[in-house]
Structures are given as C-alpha cells and as structure tokens.
N, C-alpha and C positions, 0 to 999 in steps of 0.2 A: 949269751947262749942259754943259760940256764933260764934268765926269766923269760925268753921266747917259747920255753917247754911250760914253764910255769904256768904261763899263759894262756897255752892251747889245754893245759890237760882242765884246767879251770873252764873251758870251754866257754871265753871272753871273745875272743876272734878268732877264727877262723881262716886260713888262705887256704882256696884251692887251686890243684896246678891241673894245668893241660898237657895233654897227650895225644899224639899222633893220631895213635891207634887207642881204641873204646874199649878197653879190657873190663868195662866195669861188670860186676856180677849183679844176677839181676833176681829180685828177689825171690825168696821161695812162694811168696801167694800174692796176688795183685788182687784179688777178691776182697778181701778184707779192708775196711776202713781205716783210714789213721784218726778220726775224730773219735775222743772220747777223751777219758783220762787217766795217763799212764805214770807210773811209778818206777825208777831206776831199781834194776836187781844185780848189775854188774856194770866194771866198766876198767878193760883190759887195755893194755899197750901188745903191739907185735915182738918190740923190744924192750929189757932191762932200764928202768928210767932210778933215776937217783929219786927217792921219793922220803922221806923224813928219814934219813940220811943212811939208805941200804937201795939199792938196785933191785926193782920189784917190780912185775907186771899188771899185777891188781891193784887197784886202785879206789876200789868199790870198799873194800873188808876194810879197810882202815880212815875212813870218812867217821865223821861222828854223827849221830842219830839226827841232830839237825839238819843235816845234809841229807842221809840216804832217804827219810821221808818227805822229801819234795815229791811236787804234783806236777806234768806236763798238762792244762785241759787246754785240747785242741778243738775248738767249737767249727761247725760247719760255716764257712764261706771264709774259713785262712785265719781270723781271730785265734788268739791263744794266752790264756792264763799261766805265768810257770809261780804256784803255789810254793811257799815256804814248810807247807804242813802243820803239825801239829805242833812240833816245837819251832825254833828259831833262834838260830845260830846268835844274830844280833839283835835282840829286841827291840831298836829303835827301828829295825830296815821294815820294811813294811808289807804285810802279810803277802802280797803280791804282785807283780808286773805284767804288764802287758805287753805280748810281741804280735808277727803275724806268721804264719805256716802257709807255704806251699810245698807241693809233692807234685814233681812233672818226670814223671815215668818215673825213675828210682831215684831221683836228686829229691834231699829234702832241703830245704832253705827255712832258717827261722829266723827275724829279724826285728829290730825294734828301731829307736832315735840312735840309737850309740855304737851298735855292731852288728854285726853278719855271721852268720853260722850257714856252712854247706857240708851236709855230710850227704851219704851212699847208704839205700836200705839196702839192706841181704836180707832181710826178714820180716813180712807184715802178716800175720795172721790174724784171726780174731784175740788170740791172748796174748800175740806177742809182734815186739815192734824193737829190729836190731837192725844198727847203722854203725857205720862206720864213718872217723871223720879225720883229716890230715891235721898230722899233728906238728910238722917242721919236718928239719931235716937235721940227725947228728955228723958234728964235721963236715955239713956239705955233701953226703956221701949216704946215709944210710937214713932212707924216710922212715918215719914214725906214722904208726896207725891207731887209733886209738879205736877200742867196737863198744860201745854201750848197748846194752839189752836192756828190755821195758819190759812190765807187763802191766795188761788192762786190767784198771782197780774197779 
C-alpha cells in the first residue's frame, strides 16, 4: 500500500478510473496555451499522506532544490523536454528526458517508453497551468488527489 502512494506521489504511473457520470471540472481559461516552459510552484494531496514520517498535505515545501527546479518544456506538435535544471539530484542521471504531451479538452496525457501520466487541468492561463491527477485509493475507500501548479518561466 504504502509503495503504491509512493508511487503516484513520485508521479511514475499513473491510473486513471472511470465514471458513469463526467464530473470533471473544467478549466478556468482554454485560451491559453500549454506549450512553453513550466516550473512546479506546488504540489498538494486532498488528504493527510504519511510523507517523511508525519501526515502532511504539502508536498512541494519539503522536496529538495534538485527537485523543485525541474523544467516541464512542452514544444509545439506534443514533443516535451522534463529538464533536471540547474542542479541535479543525481549527477550521473542525465540533464534530460524525452516524453510526449497531449491535451484533449481538459485531459492532459504525458508519456514516454516506460509510463503513462493522465491528469485533469482546472487551470490554464497564460502564467499558470494546474492539474490534478489520481493518486490511488486509501483502504479501498478514500481516493487520493494530488493538484500540482506551474508557472510559465
């Protein structure tokens, strides 16, 4: 259980589930583009997650600088860069990876050779780009949401 949270909050795989009914919300500005290159500024749980050994919904504030300075560059026609930045966590791993990006109404999908990511925008403007993505479920009983917010660097 634990390493299926571990998992998702690492944002490695992804599952998304279906539903009858299409509750999804839909974002605040469809005007705005998603290509460019965006910089994580948060990244919250709905609920209390066991996180370096206390129950906490932030997840962002206690990353170390290697982390929160990653780059998303999402180039025009779905290509997408996810940059290490300025520093880097492991210095053998390599400055960057290639995935690909689509956005079909408010599903975003980023994917590469090894895994799947499907999150939900709630938010695309010119400076800001927030999604939400499923994170499991505790006991079977209570889903996990996790929202990350960007902004255009």
């Amino acid at each position: 259980m634990k390493n299926t949270l571990k998992i998702a909050m690492l944002s490695i795989v992804f599952f998304s589930c279906s539903k009858e009914e299409d509750n999804t919300p839909q974002p605040k500005s469809t005007s705005a583009s998603i290509e460019g290159t965006w910089k994580s500024t948060n990244y919250t749980s709905n609920v209390p997650l066991d996180h370096l050994g206390s129950p906490q919904t932030d997840f962002f504030s206690n990353q170390p600088e290697c982390v929160k300075d990653n780059l998303w560059i999402m180039n025009s026609g779905g290509g997408m860069e996810i940059n290490e930045g300025a520093t880097k966590c492991d210095v053998s791993a390599p400055q960057s990876t290639s995935a690909n990006w689509t956005l079909n109404n408010n599903t975003l999908t980023i994917s590469n050779d090894t895994s799947q990511f499907v999150g939900t925008v709630i938010e695309l403007t010119d400076q800001t780009l927030k999604f939400t993505q499923p994170g499991g479920y505790i006991d079977d009983s209570v889903e996990v949401i996790f929202t990350r917010t960007m902004q255009r660097q």
